[in-house]
C-alpha positions as CSV (number, residue, x, y, z in Angstrom):
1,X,101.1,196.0,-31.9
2,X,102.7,197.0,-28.9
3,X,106.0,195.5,-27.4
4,X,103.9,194.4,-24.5
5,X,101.3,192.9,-26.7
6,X,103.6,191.5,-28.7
7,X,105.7,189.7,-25.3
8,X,102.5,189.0,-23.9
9,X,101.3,186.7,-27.2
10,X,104.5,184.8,-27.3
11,X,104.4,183.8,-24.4
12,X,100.8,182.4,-24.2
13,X,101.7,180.8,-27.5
14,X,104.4,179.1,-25.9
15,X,102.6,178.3,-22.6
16,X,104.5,180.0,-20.8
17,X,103.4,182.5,-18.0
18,X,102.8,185.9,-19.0
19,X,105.7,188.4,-18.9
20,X,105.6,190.9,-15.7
21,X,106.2,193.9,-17.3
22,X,106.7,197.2,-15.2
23,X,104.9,198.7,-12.4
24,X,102.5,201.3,-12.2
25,X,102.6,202.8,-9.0
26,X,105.0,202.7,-5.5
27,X,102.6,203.8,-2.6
28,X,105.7,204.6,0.0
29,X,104.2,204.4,3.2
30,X,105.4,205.4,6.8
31,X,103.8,202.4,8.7
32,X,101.8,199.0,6.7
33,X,99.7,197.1,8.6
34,X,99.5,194.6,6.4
35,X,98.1,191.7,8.1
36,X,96.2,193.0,11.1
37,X,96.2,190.6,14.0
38,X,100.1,190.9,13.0
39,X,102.6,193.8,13.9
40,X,102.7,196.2,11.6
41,X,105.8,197.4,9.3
42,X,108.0,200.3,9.5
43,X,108.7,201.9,6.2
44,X,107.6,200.3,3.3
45,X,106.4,200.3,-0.3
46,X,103.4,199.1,-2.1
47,X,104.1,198.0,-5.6
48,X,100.9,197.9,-7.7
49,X,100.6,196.6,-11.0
50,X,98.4,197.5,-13.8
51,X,95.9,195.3,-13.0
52,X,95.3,197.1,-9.7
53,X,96.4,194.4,-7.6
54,X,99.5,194.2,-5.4
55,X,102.6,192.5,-7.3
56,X,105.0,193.1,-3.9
57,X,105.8,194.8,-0.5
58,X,109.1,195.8,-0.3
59,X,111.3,197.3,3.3
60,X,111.7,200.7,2.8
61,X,111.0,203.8,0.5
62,X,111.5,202.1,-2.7
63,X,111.0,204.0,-6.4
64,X,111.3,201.0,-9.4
65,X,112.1,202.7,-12.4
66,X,109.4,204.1,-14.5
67,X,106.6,203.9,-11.6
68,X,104.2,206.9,-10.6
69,X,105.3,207.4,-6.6
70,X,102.2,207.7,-4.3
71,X,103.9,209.6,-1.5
72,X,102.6,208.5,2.0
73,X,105.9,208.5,3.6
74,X,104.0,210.7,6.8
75,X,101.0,208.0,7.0
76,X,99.8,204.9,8.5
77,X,98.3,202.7,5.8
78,X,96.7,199.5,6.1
79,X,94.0,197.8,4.2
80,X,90.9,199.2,2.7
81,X,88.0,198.6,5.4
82,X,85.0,196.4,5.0
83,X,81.6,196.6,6.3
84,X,79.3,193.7,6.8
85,X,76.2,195.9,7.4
86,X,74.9,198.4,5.0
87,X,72.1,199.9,3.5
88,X,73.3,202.3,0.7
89,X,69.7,203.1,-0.7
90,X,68.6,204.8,2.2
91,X,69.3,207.3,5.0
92,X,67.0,207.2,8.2
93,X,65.3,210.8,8.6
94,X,62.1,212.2,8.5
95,X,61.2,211.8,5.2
96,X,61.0,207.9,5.1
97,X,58.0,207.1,4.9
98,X,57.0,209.7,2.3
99,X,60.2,208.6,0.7
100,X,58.5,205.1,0.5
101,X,55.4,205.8,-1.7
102,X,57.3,208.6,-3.8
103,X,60.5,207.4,-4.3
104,X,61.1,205.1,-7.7
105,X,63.8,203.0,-8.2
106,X,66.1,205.8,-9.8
107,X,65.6,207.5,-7.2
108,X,67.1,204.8,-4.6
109,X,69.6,204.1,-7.3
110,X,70.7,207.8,-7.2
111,X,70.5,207.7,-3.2
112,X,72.6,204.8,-3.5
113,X,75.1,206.4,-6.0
114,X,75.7,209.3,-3.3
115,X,76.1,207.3,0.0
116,X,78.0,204.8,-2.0
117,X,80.8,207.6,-2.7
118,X,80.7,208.5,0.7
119,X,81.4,205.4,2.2
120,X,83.8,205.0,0.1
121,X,85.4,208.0,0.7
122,X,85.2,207.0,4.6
123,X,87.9,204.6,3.8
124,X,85.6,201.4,3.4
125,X,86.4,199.8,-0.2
126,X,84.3,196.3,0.3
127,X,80.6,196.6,2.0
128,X,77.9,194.2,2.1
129,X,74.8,195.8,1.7
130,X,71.7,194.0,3.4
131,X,68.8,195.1,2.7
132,X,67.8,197.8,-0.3
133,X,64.4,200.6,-1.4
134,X,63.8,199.6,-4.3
135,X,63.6,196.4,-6.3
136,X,66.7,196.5,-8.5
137,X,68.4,199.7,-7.6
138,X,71.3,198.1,-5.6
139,X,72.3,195.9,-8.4
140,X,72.3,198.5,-10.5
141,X,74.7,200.3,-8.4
142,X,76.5,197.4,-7.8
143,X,77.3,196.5,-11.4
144,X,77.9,200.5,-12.2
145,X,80.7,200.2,-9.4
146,X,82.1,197.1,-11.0
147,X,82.4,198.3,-14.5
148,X,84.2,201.5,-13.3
149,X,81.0,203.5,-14.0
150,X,80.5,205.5,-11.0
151,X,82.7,205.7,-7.7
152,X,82.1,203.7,-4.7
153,X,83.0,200.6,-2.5
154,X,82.5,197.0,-4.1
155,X,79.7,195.6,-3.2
156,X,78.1,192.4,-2.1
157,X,74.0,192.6,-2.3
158,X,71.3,191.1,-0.5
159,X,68.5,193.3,-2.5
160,X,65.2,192.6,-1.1
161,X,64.5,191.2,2.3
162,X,63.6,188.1,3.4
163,X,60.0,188.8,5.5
164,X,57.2,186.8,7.2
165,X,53.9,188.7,5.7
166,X,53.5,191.3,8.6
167,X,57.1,190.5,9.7
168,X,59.8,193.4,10.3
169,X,61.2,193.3,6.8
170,X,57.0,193.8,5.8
171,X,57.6,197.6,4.2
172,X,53.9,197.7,4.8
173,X,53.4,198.8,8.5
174,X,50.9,202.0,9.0
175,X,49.4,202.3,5.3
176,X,46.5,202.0,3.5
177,X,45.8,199.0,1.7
178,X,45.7,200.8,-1.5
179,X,49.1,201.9,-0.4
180,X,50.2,198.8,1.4
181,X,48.9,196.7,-1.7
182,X,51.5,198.8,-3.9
183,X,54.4,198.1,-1.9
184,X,54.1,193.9,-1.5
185,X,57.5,192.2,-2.3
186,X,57.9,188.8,-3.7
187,X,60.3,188.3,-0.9
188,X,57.4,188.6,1.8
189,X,56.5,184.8,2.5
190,X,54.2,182.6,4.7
191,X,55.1,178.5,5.0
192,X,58.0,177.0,4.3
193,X,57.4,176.7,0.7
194,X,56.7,179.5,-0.1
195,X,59.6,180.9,2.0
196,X,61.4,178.5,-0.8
197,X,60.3,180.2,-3.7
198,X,60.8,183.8,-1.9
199,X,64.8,182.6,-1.6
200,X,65.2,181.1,-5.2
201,X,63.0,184.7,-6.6
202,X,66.0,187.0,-4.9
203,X,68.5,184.6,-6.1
204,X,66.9,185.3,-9.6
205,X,66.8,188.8,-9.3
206,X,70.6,189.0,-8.2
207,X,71.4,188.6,-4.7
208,X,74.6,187.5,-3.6
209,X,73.5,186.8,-0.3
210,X,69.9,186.0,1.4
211,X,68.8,188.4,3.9
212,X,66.4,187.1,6.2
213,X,64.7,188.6,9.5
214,X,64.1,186.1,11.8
215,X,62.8,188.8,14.7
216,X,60.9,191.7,15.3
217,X,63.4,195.5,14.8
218,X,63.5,198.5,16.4
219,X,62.3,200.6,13.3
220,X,59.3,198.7,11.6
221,X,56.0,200.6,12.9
222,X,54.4,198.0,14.4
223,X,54.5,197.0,18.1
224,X,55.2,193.5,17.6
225,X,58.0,193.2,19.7
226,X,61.5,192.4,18.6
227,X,61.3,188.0,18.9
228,X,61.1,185.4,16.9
229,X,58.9,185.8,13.4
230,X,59.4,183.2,11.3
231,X,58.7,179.5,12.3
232,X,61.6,177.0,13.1
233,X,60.4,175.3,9.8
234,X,60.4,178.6,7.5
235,X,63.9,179.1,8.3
236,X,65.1,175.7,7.9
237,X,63.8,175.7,4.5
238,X,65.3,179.1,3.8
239,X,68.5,178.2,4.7
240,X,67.8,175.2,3.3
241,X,67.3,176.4,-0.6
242,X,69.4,179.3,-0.3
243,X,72.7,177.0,0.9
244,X,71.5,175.0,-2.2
245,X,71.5,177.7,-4.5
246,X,75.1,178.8,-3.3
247,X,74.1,181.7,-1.6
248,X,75.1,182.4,2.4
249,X,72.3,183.7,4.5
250,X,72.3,186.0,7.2
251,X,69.6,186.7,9.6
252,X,69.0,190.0,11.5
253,X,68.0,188.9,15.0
254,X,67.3,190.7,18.3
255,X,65.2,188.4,20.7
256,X,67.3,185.1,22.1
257,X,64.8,183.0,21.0
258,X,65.1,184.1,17.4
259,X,68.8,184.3,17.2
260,X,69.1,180.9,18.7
261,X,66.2,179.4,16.1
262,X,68.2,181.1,13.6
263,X,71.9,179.3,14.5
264,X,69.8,176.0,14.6
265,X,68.5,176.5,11.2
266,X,72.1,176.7,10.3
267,X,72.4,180.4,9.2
268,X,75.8,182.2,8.5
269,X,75.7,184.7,10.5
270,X,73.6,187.1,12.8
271,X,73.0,190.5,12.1
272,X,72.6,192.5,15.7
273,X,71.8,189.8,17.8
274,X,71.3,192.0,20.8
275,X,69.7,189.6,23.5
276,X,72.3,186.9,23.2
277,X,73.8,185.1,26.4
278,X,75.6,182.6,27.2
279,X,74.1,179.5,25.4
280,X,73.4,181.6,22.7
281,X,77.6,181.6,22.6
282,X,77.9,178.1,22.6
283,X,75.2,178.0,19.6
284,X,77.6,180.6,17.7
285,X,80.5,178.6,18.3
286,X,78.7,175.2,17.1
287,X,77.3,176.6,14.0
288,X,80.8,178.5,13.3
289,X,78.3,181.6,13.0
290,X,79.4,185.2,12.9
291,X,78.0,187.6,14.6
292,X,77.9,191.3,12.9
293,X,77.3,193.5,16.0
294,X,75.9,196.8,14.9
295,X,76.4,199.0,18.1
296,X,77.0,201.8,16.0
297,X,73.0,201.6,15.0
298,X,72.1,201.1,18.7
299,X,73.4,204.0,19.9
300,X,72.1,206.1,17.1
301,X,68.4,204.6,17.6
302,X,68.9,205.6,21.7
303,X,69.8,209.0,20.1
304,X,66.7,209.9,18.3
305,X,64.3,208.0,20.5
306,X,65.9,210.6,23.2
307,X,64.5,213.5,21.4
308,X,61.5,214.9,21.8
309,X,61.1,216.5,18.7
310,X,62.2,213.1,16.5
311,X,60.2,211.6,13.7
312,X,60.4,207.6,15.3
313,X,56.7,206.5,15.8
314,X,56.0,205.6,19.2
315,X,56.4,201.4,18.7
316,X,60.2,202.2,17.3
317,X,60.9,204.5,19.8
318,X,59.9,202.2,22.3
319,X,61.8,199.1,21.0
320,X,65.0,201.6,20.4
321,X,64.7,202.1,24.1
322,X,64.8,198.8,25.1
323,X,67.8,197.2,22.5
324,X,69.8,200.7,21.9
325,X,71.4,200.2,25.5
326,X,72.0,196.6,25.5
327,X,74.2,196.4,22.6
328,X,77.5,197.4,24.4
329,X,77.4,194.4,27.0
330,X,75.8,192.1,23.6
331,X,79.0,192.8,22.3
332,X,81.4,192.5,25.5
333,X,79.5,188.7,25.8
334,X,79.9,187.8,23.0
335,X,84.1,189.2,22.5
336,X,84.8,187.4,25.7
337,X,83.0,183.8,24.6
338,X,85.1,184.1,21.6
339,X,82.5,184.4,19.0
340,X,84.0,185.5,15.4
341,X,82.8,189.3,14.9
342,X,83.0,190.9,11.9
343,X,82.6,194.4,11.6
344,X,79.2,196.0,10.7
345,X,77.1,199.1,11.2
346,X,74.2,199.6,9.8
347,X,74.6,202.3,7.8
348,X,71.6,203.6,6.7
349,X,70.4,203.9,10.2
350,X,73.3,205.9,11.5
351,X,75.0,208.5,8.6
352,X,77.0,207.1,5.8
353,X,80.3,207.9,5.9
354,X,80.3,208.0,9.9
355,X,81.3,204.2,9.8
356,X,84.2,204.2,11.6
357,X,82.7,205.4,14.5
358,X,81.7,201.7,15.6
359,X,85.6,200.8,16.4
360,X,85.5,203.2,19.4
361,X,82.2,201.4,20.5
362,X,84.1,198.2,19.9
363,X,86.9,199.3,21.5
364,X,84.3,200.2,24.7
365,X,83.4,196.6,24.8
366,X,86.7,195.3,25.3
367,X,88.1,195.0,22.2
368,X,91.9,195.8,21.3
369,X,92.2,198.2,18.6
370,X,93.9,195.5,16.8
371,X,90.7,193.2,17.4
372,X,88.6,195.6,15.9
373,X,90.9,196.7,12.6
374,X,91.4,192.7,11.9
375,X,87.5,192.6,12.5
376,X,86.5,194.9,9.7
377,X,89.8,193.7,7.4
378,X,91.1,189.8,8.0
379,X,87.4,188.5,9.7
380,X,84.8,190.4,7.4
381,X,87.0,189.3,4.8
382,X,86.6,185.7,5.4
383,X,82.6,186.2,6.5
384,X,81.9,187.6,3.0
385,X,84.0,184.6,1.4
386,X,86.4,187.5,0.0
387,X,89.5,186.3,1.6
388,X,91.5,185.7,-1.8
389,X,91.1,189.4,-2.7
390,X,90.4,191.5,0.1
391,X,91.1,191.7,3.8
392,X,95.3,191.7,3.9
393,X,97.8,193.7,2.0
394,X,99.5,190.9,-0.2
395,X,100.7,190.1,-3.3
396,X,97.8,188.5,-5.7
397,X,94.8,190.8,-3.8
398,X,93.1,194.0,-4.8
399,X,95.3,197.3,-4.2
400,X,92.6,198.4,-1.7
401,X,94.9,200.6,0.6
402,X,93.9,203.6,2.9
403,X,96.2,205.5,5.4
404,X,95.5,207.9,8.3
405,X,97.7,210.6,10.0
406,X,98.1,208.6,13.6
407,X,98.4,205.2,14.7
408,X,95.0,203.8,14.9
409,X,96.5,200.5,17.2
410,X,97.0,203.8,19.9
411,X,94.1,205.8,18.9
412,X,91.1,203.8,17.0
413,X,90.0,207.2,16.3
414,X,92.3,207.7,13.7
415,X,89.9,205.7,11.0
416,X,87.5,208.7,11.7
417,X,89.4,210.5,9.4
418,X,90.7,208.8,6.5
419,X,93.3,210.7,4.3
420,X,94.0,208.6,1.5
421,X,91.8,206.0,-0.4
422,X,92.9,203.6,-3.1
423,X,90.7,200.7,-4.4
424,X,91.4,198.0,-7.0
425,X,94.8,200.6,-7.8
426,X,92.5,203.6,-8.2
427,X,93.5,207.0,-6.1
428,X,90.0,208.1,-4.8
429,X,91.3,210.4,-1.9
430,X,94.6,212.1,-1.1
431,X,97.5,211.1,-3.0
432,X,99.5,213.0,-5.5
């Protein structure tokens, strides 16, 4: 038995607290932005225990004895980044539909596996992922990540969405009934009972969170239009069961009328929410809602509807036209009416890994750099109910610390290029 051992069973023996026994790293930093919202350190060391969690913060370039010294005396570190809006299963391309009817579930697992790394890699340690191929592949990631199995962000899952039969989460649209028959979900419902049984089914299956699509999207193939889809009393009952079953929901919503049934219904937060105004505002602030913007994924969709030569069947590539170039001033309305935001891309649609490009669309929509760093650190934080681990650089939360060349309050650009990446104490990029 070890010296350490030996301490550590005393002192539980005696009730007492257990021993703190010495550090295992010093991450010496230039600049911390520890709290974002707040102004950031000079100089400054990050002492990380064992346990990959932060034990202190201390002024200056600081070496305790017997500590490995992470030296990032030249960088800008702040916390590891979050993203409220992923899908790591999937990359949108020309193969998708194929994908659909080839693709099992270790293959979306394996998809997941790479994109996962990538993100991580991109500087984002905590995503939410909303919305997965597959029936189980995301958990299965998930827990992989968790047990130290295979690189990647942690994860919070939705797994399978939440659809009206025909609805935009329907992965049917455009094939055969054979074919469509094959690819039904439990979580496709009609009525608002059996809406119940479709929330308490993904709760079985592992969700962390219900994922619900209370509009019409830009990218199922069907020319339904981008409103409402599910009935006022479908989503009352969803939200309903879900809150009951401690799970948060989140509804992606484009049309008014859909986001603002949504908000009534009492849902967490609103994924895109693209034709919002101004009473649509006062519904976010009355429901103490979040909105998770997305712009990233509406200026991608504009992109490839743009092309001629691109893959998006003519109902997508009309609705891309029509949301894609009204996310910017969505945004701007919703910043100024002081509706909480927390950062989200939808990844999956645009390239994982290119996540950080949605603070400089932020930042276009009148955003502060600091706005949009406390949005994807202190705010997605609290929106994924993660705020005792994640979100801040303090003592007690998860060593999740990244660091960049420049000053990203000057240039948001910075968080383009990520040089170092530690998560839960764990050097993943850069270091030495």
């Amino acid at each position: 038995m070890t010296i350490k051992t030996t301490a550590l069973a005393l002192a539980l023996s005696l009730g007492l607290a257990a021993p703190a026994f010495a550090h295992t790293q010093a991450v010496q930093c230039g600049a911390v932005l520890d709290q974002p919202g707040h102004s950031p350190r000079g100089a400054a060391t990050i002492i990380v225990s064992h346990d990959g969690r932060i034990q202190d913060i201390l002024k200056g370039f600081a070496a305790p004895k017997g500590d490995t010294v992470v030296d990032l005396r030249g960088k800008f570190c702040l916390p590891g980044l979050i993203d409220s809006h992923v899908h790591l299963t999937s990359e949108l391309g020309p193969r998708g539909r194929l994908d659909t009817v080839t693709f099992s579930d270790a293959d979306w697992a394996m998809n997941a596996t790479k994109f996962a790394r990538r993100t991580l890699l991109a500087g984002f340690t905590t995503v939410q992922d909303v919305g997965a191929r597959g029936e189980d592949a995301i958990f299965a990631v998930r827990d992989a990540i968790n047990r130290g199995d295979i690189p990647g962000p942690r994860i919070r899952a939705a797994g399978q969405i939440i659809s009206a039969s025909g609805g935009h989460g329907d992965p049917r649209h455009g094939y055969a009934e054979p074919i469509a028959a094959a690819l039904y979900r439990s979580s496709i419902c009609n009525g608002p009972y059996d809406c119940r049984r479709a929330v308490r089914e993904n709760v079985r299956k592992g969700a962390d969170v219900i994922k619900i699509t209370a509009t019409g999207g830009v990218l199922s193939n069907t020319a339904a239009g981008t409103e409402q889809q599910f009935f006022d009393d479908e989503l009352r009952n969803i939200v309903q069961t879900a809150h009951y079953m401690g799970r948060q929901v989140t509804a992606h919503a484009h049309g008014k009328a859909g986001i603002d049934a949504a908000l009534r219904a009492g849902v967490d937060s609103i994924e895109h929410g693209t034709f919002l105004d101004a009473e649509t505002v006062k519904l976010f602030k009355e429901h103490d809602a979040y909105l998770i913007p997305t712009v990233l994924a509406g200026a991608t969709v504009v992109e490839m509807a743009k092309d001629p030569k691109g893959f998006l069947p003519p109902p997508s590539r009309k609705k891309a036209l029509e949301v894609g170039p009204r996310m910017i001033e969505m945004l701007r309305m919703a910043h100024e009416g002081g509706v909480k935001v927390a950062f989200g891309t939808d990844s999956g649609v645009s390239h994982h890994g290119g996540n950080a490009r949605e603070f400089a669309l932020m930042v276009k929509a009148g955003f502060t750099p600091m706005e949009a760093i406390r949005a994807a650190t202190v705010v997605a934080a609290d929106h994924l109910q993660m705020s005792d681990q994640v979100g801040t650089l303090a003592p007690g939360k998860w060593a999740d610390i990244i660091a960049v060349d420049g000053n990203p309050l000057k240039d948001v650009r910075e968080l383009e290029d990520v040089d170092f990446v530690m998560k839960g104490g764990k050097v993943y990029k850069g270091g030495k």
